[in-house]
N, C-alpha and C positions, 0 to 999 in steps of 0.2 A: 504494500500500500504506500502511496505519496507520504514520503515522511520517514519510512520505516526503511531496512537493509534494503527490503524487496526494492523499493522506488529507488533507494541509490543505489544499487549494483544495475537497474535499468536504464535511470540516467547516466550513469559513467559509461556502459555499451553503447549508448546513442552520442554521449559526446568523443568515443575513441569512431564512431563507423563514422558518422556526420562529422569530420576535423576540416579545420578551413578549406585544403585541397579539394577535397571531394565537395564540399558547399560550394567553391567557385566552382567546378567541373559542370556541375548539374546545374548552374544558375545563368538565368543571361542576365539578369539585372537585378540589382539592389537601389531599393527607393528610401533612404533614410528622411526623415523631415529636418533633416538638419545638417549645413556645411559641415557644423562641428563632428556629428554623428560618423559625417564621412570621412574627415579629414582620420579622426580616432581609430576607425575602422582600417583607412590605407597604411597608417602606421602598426598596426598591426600584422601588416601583411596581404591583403585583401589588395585587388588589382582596382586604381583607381578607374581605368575604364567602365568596370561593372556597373558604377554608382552613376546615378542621378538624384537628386535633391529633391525630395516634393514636402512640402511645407501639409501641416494636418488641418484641416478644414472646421468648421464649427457651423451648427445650427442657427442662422442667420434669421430664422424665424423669432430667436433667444435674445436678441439685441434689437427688432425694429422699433420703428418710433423711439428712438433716445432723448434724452430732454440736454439741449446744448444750455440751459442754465446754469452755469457755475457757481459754486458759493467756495469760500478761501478758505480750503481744506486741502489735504490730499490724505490718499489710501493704502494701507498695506491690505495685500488679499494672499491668503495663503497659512500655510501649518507654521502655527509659535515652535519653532525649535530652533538649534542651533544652526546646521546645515542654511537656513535660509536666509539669516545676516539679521535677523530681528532683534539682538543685542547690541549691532552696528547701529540701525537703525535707532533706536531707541535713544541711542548716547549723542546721537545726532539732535533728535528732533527735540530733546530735552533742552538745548541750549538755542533755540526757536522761538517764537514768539506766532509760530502758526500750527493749525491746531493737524495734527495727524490720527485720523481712524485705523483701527485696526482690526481686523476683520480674519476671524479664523480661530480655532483652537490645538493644543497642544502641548506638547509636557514643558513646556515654560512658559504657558499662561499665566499660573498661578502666581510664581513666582517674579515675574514682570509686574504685574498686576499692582503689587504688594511691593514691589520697587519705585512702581511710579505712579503710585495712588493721590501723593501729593501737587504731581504735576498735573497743572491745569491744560497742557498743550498734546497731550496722549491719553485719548479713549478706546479700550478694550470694549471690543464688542462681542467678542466670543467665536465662535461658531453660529452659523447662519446661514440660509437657505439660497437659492439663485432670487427667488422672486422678493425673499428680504430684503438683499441685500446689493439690488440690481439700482436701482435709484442710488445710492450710496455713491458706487460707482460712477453712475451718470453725472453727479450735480459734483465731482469731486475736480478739483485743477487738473490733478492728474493721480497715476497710479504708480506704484515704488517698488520695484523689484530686487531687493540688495543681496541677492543670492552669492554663498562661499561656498559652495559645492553645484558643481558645473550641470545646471539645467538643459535638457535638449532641446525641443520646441514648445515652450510654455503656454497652456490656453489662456493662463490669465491674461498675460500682453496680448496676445489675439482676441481676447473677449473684449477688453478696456479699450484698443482703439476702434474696435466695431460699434464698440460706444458713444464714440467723439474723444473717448478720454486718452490722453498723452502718458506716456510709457518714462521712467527713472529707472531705466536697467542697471544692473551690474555687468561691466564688461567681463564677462566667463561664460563656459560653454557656447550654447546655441542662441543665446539672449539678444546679443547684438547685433544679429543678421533681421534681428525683427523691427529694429530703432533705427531710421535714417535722423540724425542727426539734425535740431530744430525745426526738424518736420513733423513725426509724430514722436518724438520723446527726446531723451537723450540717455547717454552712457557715463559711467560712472567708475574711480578704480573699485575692485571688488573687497569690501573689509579694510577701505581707509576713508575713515571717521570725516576726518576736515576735506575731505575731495568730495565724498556726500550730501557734505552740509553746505560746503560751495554751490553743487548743483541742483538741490532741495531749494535754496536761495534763486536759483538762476530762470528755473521753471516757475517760480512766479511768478518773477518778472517778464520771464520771454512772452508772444504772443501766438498762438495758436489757432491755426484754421479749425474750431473740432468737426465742421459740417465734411468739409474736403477732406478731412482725418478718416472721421468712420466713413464717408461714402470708398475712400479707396480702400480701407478694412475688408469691408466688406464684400470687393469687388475679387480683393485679393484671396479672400480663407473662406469662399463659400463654397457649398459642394461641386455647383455647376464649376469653378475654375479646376477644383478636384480634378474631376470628370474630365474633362477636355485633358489636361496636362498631362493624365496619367494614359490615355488612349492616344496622344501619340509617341508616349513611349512605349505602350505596348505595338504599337502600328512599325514601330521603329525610323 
């Protein structure tokens, strides 16, 4: 059973028959959604010919009608742990004077929580639903990605600017292939504190198209471009 000898003496025959060689032999193509995915992949060994990039698509029906009213906020969406940079964050938004939601749960909620109960500039919202917590996002400046462990192609950023809402990535992993530069968000180093707080700063001030944001969101991560993209690479 999964879990038990049985399942790993099964899995370890399937990953000694199916070993890289024999996965390229048998394969014509690898569709990662991510440069990053592929680049990871080729240094592994993996022939960069095989790969093509196709970015993952999202239910477009999930995001119509967005409200482009802003109010002077911005949002974390996402699991409170460590891996995600929400301790970066936090140490950031603390020495701010604008107000940051945070939106999600996880085994350092609590404890965040109870670190920064006294700060009037960071609201713990918990865990919370799509249709919760979908307006949050809408009316928010923008959305805060400060990820220290290498994401491959994130929905949240593809959710947020099919929003209108503008993107605060961390330069790591697949993140930054999704942020053209003070077009729909910007990039950030990943896990340093004052280059955050520079650019948490800068997204206020900067100005954003968010109608021309979510209408190319949208244009870009919905199923129909899916569909086309991936039929002409099956078409070859």
């Amino acid at each position: 059973m999964p879990g038990g000898m049985p399942g790993s003496i099964i899995g370890y025959m399937e990953a000694r028959l199916w070993n890289k060689e024999v996965l390229q032999e048998f394969t014509d193509l690898f569709l990662p959604p991510s440069k990053f995915m592929m680049e990871t992949c080729v240094e592994g060994g993996y022939s960069e010919s095989k790969f093509r990039v196709l970015c993952n698509f999202i239910d477009v029906d999930k995001v119509k009608n967005p409200c482009f009213k802003k109010e002077d906020y911005y949002v974390y969406l996402g699991r409170v742990n460590e891996v995600k940079g929400i301790r970066t964050l936090c140490k950031a938004a603390e020495r701010l004077d604008k107000k940051l939601v945070v939106i999600g749960g996880g085994e350092l909620l609590e404890e965040l929580q109870e670190k920064y109960r006294d700060c009037a500039y960071i609201e713990f919202k918990g865990q919370m639903q799509w249709e919760d917590f979908r307006l949050l996002i809408e009316k928010a400046r923008f959305m805060v990605l400060p990820a220290e462990w290498s994401e491959n192609n994130p929905l949240t950023v593809i959710e947020s600017q099919s929003l209108g809402t503008p993107v605060l990535g961390a330069r790591i992993g697949g993140i930054p292939e999704l942020i053209e530069e003070n077009v729909n968000g910007m990039t950030f180093t990943s896990g340093d504190v004052g280059d955050l707080l520079h650019k948490i700063q800068l997204m206020f001030k900067h100005t954003f198209d968010y109608q021309t944001l979510a209408a190319n969101a949208v244009g870009r991560y919905s199923s129909e471009a899916y569909y086309k993209k991936i039929m002409e690479y099956y078409k070859g």
